[in-house]
C-alpha positions as CSV (number, residue, x, y, z in Angstrom):
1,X,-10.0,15.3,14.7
2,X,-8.5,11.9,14.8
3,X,-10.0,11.1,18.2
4,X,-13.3,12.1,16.7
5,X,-12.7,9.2,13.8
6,X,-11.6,6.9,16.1
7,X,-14.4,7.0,18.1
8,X,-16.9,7.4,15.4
9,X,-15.2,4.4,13.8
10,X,-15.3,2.4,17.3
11,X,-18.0,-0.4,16.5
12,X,-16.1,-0.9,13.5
13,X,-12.9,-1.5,15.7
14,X,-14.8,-4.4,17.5
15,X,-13.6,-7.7,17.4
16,X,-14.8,-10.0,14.7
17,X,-13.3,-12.9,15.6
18,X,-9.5,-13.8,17.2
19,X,-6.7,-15.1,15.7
20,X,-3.2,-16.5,17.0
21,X,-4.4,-14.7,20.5
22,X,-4.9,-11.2,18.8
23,X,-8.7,-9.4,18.3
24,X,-9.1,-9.1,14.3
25,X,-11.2,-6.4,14.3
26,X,-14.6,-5.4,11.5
27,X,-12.8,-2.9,10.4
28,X,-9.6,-4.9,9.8
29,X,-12.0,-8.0,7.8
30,X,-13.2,-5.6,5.4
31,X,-10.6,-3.6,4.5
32,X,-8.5,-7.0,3.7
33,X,-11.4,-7.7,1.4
34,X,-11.4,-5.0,-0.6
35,X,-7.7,-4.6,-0.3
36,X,-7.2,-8.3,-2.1
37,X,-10.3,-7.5,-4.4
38,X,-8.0,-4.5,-5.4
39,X,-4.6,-6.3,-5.9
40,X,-6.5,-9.1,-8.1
41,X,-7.5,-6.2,-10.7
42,X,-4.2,-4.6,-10.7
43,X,-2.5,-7.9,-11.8
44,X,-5.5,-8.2,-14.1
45,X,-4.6,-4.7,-15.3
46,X,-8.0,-3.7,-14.4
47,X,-9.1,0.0,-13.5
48,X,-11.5,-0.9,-11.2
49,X,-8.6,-2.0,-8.4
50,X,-8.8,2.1,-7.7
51,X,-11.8,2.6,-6.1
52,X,-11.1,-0.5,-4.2
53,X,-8.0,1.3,-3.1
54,X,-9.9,4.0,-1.9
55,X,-12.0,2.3,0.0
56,X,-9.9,0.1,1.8
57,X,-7.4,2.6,2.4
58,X,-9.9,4.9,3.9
59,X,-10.0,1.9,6.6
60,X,-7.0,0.9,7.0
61,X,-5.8,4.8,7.6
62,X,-8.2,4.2,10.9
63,X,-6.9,1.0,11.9
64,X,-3.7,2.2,11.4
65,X,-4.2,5.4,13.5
66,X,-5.6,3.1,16.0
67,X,-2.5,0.5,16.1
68,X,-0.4,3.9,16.2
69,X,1.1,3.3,13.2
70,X,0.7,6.7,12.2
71,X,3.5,6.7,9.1
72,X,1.2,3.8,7.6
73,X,-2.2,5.7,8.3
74,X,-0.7,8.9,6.6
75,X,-0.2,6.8,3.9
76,X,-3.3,5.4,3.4
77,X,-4.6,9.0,2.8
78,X,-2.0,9.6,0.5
79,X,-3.0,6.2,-1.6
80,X,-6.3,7.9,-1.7
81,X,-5.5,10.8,-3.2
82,X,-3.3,9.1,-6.0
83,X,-5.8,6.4,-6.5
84,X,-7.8,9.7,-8.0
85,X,-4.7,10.2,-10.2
86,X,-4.3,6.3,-10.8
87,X,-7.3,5.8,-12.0
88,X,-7.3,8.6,-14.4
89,X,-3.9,7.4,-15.7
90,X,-5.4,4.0,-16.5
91,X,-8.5,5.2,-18.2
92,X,-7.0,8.3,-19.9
93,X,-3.2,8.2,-19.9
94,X,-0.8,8.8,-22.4
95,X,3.0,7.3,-22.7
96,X,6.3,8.8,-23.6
97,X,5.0,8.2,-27.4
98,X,1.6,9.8,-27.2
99,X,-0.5,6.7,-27.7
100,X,-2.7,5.1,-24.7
101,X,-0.3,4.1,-21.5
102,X,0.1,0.5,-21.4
103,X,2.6,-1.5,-19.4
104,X,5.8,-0.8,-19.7
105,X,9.9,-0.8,-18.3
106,X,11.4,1.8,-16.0
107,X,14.5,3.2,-17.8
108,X,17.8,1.7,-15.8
109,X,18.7,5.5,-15.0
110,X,15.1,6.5,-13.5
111,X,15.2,2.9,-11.5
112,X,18.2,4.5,-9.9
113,X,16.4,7.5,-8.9
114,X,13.6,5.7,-7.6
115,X,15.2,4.0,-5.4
116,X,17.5,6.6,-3.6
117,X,14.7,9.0,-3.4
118,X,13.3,6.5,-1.4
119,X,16.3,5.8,0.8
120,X,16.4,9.5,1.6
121,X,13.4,10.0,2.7
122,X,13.0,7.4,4.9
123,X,14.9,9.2,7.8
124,X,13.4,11.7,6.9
125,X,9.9,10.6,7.8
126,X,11.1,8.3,10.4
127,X,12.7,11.5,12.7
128,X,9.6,12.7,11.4
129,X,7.4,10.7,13.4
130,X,9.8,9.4,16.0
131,X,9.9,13.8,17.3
132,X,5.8,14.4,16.4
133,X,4.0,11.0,17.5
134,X,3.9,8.4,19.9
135,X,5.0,5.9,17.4
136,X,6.3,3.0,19.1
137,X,8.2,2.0,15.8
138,X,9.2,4.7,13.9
139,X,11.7,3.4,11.7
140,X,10.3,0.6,10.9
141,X,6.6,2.6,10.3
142,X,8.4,4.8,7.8
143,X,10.6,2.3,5.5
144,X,7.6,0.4,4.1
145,X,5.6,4.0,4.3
146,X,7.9,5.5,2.0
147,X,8.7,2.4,-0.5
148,X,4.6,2.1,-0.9
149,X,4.5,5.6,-2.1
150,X,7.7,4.6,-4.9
151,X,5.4,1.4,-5.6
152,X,2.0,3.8,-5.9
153,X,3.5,6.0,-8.0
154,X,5.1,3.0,-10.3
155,X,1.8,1.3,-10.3
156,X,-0.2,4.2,-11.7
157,X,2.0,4.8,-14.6
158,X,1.6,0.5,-15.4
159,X,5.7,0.2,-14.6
160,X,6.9,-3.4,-14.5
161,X,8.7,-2.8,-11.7
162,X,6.0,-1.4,-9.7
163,X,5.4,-5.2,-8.4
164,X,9.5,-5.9,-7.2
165,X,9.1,-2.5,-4.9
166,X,5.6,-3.9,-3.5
167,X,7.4,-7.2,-3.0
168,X,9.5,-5.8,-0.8
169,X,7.1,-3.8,1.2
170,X,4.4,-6.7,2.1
171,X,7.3,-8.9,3.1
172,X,8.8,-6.3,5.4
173,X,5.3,-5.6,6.4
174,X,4.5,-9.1,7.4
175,X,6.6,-8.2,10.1
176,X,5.8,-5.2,11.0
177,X,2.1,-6.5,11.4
178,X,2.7,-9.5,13.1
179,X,4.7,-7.1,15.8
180,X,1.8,-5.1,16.1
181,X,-0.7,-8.3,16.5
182,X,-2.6,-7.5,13.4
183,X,-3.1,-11.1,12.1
184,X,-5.4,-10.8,9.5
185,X,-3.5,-8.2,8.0
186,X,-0.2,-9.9,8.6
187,X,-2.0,-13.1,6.7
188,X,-3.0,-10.3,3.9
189,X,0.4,-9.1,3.1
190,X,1.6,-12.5,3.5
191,X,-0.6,-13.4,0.4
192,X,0.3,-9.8,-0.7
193,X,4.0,-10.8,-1.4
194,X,2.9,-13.8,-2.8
195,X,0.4,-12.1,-5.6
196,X,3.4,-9.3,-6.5
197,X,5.2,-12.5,-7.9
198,X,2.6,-13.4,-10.2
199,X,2.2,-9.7,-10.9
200,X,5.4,-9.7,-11.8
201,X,5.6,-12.4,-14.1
202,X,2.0,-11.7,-15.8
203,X,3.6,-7.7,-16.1
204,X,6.5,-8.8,-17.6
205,X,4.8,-10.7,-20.2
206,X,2.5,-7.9,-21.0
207,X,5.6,-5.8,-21.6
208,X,7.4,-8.0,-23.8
209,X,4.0,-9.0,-25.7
């Protein structure tokens, strides 16, 4: 099934141009596209970053596959499938109170539990695909794998700190890309890490408005 994809998607996984030595591929240029056109409207608390989010993730699950970063392509199906539930959330959701869901603060105490669910299943997935894949970096696929999934799930429900978790992962992912010679998406998640500052502050004002 995936070697079907991955050849259906091979024109797409022609070079557009090269950067820093490496092949940037079509597939890779629009995918970043959409993927910054998507960030921009969730700083902008705008719904419309969702079906940017599925689009570009549908993308990068191929490049992904094709770089055998398999933890990373799982995950963009996964994003998929939440960006469904995202975008529901931000068009129809209700908080803790009943009224409309706006942004808002993680309690202290479900912070906590955030963030050692995601430290447990990192090995998890990590044995996971270092036993059933040819992953070349397994542990390193699945940390930022798992974290994005902590940051998904924070971002659909307009958490603050949804943007401190996605800090983390594009800076860890900078070098995870630029390991794999994916430039132009190392550049991305460069300017990633940068925008989940400015996320963060413009969130945090929101909250506190």
């Amino acid at each position: 099934m995936l070697d079907t994809l991955l050849h259906a998607a091979r024109p797409w996984l022609t070079p557009a141009f090269t950067l820093w030595g490496s092949a940037a591929t079509w597939l890779e240029l629009a995918a970043s596209v959409l993927a910054l056109g998507m960030v921009v409207c969730n700083l902008r608390i705008s719904p419309m970053g969702w079906p940017l989010a599925m689009a570009s993730s549908l993308m990068y699950a191929l490049l992904f596959a094709d770089s055998r970063l398999y933890g990373e392509a799982g995950l963009q199906i996964f994003f998929v499938l939440i960006a469904v539930w995202g975008w529901w959330q931000w068009l129809h959701g209700r908080g803790d109170n009943g009224h409309p869901l706006r942004v808002h603060h993680l309690p202290v105490r479900q912070r906590w539990w955030a963030l050692a669910a995601t430290l447990a299943a990192w090995p998890v997935l990590a044995l996971l695909l270092a036993r059933g894949t040819d992953s070349d970096v397994p542990w390193l696929d699945a940390l930022p794998t798992v974290a994005s999934v902590t940051g998904q799930l924070l971002l659909a429900r307009k958490h603050v700190e949804t943007w401190p978790v996605w800090l983390a992962v594009n800076v860890f992912s900078v070098g995870l890309f630029a390991y794999k010679g994916l430039w132009l998406t190392t550049l991305l998640y460069a300017l990633f890490a940068v925008m989940s500052v400015l996320g963060w502050r413009a969130w945090r004002r929101v909250a506190h408005a």
